[in-house]
Backbone bond lengths (Angstrom), bond angles and torsions (degrees), N, CA, C in turn:
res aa  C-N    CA-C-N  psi(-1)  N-CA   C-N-CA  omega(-1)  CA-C   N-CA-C  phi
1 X - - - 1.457 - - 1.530 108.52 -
2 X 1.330 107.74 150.54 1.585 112.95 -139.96 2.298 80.16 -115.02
3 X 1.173 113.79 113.90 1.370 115.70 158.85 1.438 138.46 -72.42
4 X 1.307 120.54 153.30 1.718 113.06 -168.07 1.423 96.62 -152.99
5 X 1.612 100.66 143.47 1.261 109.71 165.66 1.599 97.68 -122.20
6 X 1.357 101.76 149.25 1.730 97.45 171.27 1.662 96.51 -134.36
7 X 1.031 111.05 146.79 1.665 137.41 -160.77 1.629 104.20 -119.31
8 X 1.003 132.38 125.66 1.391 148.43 170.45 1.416 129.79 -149.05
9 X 1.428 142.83 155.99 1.596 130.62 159.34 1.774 115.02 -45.77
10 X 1.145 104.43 141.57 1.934 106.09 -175.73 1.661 103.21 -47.14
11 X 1.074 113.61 -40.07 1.505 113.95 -167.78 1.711 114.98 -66.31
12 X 1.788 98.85 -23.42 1.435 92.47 -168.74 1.841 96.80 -87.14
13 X 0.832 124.05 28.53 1.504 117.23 -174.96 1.248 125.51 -72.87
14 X 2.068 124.13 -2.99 1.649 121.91 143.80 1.366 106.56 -60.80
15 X 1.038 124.18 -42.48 1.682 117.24 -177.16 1.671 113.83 -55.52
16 X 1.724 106.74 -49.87 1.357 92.57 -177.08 1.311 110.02 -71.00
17 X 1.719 135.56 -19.95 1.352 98.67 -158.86 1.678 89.17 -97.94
18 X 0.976 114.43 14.32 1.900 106.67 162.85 1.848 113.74 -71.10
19 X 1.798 96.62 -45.49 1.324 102.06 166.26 1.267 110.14 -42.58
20 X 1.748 119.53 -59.76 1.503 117.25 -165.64 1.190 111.01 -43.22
21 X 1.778 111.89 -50.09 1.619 106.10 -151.47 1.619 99.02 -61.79
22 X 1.646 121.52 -47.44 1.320 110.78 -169.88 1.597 118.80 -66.26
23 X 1.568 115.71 -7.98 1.211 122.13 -159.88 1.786 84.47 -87.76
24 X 1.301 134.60 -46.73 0.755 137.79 -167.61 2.104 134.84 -83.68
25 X 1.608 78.49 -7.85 1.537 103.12 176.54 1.468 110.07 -104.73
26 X 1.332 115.71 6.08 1.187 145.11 175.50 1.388 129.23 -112.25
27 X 1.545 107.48 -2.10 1.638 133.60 178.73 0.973 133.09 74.87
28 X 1.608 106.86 31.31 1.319 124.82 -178.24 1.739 122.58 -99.36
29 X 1.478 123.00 134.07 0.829 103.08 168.78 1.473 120.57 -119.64
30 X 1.401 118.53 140.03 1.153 144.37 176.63 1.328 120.68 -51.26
31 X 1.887 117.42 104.60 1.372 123.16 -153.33 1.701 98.28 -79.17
32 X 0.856 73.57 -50.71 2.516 72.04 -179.23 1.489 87.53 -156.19
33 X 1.664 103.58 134.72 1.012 146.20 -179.77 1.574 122.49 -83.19
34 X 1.341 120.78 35.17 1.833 125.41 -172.26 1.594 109.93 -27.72
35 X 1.494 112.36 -30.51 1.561 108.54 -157.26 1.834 108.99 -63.90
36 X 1.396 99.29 -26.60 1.311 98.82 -177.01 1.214 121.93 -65.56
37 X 1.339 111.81 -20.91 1.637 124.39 -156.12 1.948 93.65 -85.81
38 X 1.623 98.66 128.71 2.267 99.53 178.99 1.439 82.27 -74.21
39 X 1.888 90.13 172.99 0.883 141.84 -140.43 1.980 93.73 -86.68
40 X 1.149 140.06 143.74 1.014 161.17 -171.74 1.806 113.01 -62.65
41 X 1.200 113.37 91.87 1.960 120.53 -166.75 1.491 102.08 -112.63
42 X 1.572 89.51 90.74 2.004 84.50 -171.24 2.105 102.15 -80.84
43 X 1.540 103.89 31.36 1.484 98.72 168.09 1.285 102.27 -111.99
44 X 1.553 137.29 7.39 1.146 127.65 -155.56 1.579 73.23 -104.77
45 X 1.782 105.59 158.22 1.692 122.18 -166.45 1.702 103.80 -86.15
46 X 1.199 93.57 -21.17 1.447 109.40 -179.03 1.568 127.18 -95.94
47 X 1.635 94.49 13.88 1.887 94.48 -173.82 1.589 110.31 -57.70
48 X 1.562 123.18 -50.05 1.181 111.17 -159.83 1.583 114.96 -82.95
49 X 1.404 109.30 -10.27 1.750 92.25 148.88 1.123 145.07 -109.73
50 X 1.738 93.35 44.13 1.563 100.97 -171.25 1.974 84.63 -131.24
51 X 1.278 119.13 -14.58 1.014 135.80 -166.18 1.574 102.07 -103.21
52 X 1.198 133.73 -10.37 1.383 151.62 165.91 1.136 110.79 -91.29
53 X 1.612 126.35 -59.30 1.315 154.21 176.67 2.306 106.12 -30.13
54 X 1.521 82.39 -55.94 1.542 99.10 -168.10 1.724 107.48 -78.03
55 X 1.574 104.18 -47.97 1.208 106.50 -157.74 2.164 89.57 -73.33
56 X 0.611 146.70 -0.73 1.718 155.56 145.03 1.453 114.07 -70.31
57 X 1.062 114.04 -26.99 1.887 120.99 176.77 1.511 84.28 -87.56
58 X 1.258 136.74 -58.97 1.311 118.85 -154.37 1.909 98.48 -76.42
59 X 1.342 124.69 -46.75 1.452 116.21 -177.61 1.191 107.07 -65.94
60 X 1.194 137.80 -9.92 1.587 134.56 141.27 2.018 111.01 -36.38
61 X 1.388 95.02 -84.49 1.163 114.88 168.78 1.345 125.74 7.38
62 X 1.817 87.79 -77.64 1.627 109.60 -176.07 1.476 99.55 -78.64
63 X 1.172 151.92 -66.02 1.241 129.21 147.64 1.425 147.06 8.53
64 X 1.159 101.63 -65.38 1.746 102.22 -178.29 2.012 98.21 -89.17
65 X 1.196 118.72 11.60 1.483 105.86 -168.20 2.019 112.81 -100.75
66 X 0.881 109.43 126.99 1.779 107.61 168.76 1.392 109.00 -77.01
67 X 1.159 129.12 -5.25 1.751 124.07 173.10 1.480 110.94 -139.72
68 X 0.871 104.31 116.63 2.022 109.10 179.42 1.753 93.33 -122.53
69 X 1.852 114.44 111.14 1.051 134.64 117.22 1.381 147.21 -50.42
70 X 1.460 114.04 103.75 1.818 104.49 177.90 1.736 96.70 -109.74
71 X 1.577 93.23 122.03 1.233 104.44 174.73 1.629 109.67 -97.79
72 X 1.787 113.48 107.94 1.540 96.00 -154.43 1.853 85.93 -121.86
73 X 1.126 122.29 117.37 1.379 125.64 179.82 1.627 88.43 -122.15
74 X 1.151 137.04 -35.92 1.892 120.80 -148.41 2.163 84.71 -119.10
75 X 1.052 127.09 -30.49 1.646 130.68 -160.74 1.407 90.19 104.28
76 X 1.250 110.95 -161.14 1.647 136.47 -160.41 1.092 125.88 133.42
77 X 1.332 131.36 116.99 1.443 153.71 -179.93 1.873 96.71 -50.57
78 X 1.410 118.55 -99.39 0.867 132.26 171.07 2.055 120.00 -8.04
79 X 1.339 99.98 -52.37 1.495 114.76 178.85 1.854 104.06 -55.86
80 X 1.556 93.16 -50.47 1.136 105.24 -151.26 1.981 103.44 -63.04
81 X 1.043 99.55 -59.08 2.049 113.41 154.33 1.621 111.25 -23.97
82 X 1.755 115.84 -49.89 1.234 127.41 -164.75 1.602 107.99 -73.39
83 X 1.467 108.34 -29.32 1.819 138.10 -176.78 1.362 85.25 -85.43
84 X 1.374 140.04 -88.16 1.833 130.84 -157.40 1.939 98.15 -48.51
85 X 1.344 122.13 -40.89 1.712 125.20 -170.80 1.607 90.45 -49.74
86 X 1.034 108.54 -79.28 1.630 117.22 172.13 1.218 133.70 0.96
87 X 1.687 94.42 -86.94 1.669 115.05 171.17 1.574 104.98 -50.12
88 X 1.277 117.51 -36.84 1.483 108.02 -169.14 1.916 104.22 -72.33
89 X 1.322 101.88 -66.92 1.728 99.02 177.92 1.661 112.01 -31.32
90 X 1.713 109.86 -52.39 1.734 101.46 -168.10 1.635 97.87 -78.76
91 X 1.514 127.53 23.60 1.300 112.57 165.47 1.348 94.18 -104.51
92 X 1.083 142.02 -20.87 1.856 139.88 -170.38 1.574 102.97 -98.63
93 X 1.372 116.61 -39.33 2.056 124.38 -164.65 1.490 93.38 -114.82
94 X 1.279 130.36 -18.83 1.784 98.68 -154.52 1.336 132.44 63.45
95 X 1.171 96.95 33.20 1.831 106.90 -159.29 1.594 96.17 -165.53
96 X 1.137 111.12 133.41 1.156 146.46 -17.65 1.666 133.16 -78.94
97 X 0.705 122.41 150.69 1.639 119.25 -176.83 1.697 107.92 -70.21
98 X 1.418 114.76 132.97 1.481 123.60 -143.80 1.865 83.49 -106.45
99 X 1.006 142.08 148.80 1.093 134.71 101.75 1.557 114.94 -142.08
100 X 1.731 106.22 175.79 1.611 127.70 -142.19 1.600 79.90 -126.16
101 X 1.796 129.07 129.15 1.282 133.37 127.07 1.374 106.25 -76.07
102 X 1.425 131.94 126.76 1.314 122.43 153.94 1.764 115.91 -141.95
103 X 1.483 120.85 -176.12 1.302 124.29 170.60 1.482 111.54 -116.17
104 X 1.298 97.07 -10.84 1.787 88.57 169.37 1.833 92.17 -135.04
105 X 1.173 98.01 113.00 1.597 110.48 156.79 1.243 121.45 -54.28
106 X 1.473 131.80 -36.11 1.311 137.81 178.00 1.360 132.60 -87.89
107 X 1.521 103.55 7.27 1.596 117.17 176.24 1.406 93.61 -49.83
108 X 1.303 128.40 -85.96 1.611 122.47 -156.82 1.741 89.76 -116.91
109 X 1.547 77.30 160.75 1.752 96.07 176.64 1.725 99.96 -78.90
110 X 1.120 130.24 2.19 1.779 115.33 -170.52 1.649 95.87 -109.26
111 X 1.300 114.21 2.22 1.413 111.24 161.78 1.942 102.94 -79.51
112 X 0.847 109.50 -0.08 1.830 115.88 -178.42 1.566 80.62 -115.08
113 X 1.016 159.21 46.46 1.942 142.87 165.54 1.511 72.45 -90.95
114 X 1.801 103.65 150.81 1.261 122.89 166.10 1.703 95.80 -63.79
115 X 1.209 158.59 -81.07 1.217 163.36 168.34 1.804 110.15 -7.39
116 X 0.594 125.32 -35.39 1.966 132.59 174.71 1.781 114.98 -88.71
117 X 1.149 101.85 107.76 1.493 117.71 157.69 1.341 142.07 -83.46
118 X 1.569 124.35 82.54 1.297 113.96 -171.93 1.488 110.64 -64.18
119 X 1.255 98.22 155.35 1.702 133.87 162.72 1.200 132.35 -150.06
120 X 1.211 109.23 152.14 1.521 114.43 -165.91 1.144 107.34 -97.06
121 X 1.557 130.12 19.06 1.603 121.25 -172.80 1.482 89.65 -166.64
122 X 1.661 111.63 157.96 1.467 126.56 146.69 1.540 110.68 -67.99
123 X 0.546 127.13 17.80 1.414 122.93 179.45 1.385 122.83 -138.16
124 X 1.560 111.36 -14.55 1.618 125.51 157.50 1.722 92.68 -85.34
125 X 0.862 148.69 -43.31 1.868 148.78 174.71 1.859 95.28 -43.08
126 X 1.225 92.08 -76.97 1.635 98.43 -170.53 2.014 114.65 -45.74
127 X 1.177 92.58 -36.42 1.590 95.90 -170.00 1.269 105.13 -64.87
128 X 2.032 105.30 -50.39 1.460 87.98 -165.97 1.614 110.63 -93.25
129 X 1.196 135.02 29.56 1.426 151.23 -173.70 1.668 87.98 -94.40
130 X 1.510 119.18 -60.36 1.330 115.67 -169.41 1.325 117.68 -80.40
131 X 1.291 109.03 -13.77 1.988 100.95 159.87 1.339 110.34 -76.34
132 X 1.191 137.86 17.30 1.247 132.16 -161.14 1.358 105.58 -98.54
């Protein structure tokens, strides 16, 4: 069974777990799950070890995964970290297979890294991941 992480802004997280369901009705399993994790309360006393806690669940994530999706419609800081984690592993393993949904191709120049494949769908990602 073939693993996936998909990367997006916190807010877009109905989108990813729509990705999930098809990613997963498709026989995929889901390397770490961010969507579950609330929303970021830098008054709570406990942010930075819950804010440490996650951001290690997610470099897990991108790590243990053979397919990393960034679904980038709004930008995102966070995504964007989750996209450089990436490119760096498939420059040392060959693994994981990179690709970018987006509406602007020209947000960042590492959406052009030889290593990243745009597509316009979860389902153009999945297809050409499994001819691979």
């Amino acid at each position: 069974m073939h693993s996936v992480y998909v990367a997006s802004k916190f807010n877009n997280k109905i989108a990813v777990r729509k990705a999930y369901k098809k990613l997963k009705s498709e026989g995929f399993e889901i390397a770490q799950d961010w969507t579950k994790s609330l929303a970021k309360d830098l008054r709570d006393p406990n942010y930075i070890q819950k804010a440490t806690k996650l951001a290690i669940e997610d470099t897990h994530g991108v790590e243990d995964c053979d397919l990393f999706i960034l679904i980038d419609k709004q930008g995102g800081v966070g995504s964007y970290v989750e996209l450089g984690m990436a490119i760096g592993l498939y420059s040392t393993f060959t693994v994981p297979y990179i690709y970018v949904i987006t509406g602007d191709p020209k947000r960042t120049i590492f959406f052009d890294h030889p290593f990243v494949t745009m597509v316009d769908t979860i389902d153009e990602a999945i297809t050409d991941f499994l001819g691979k």
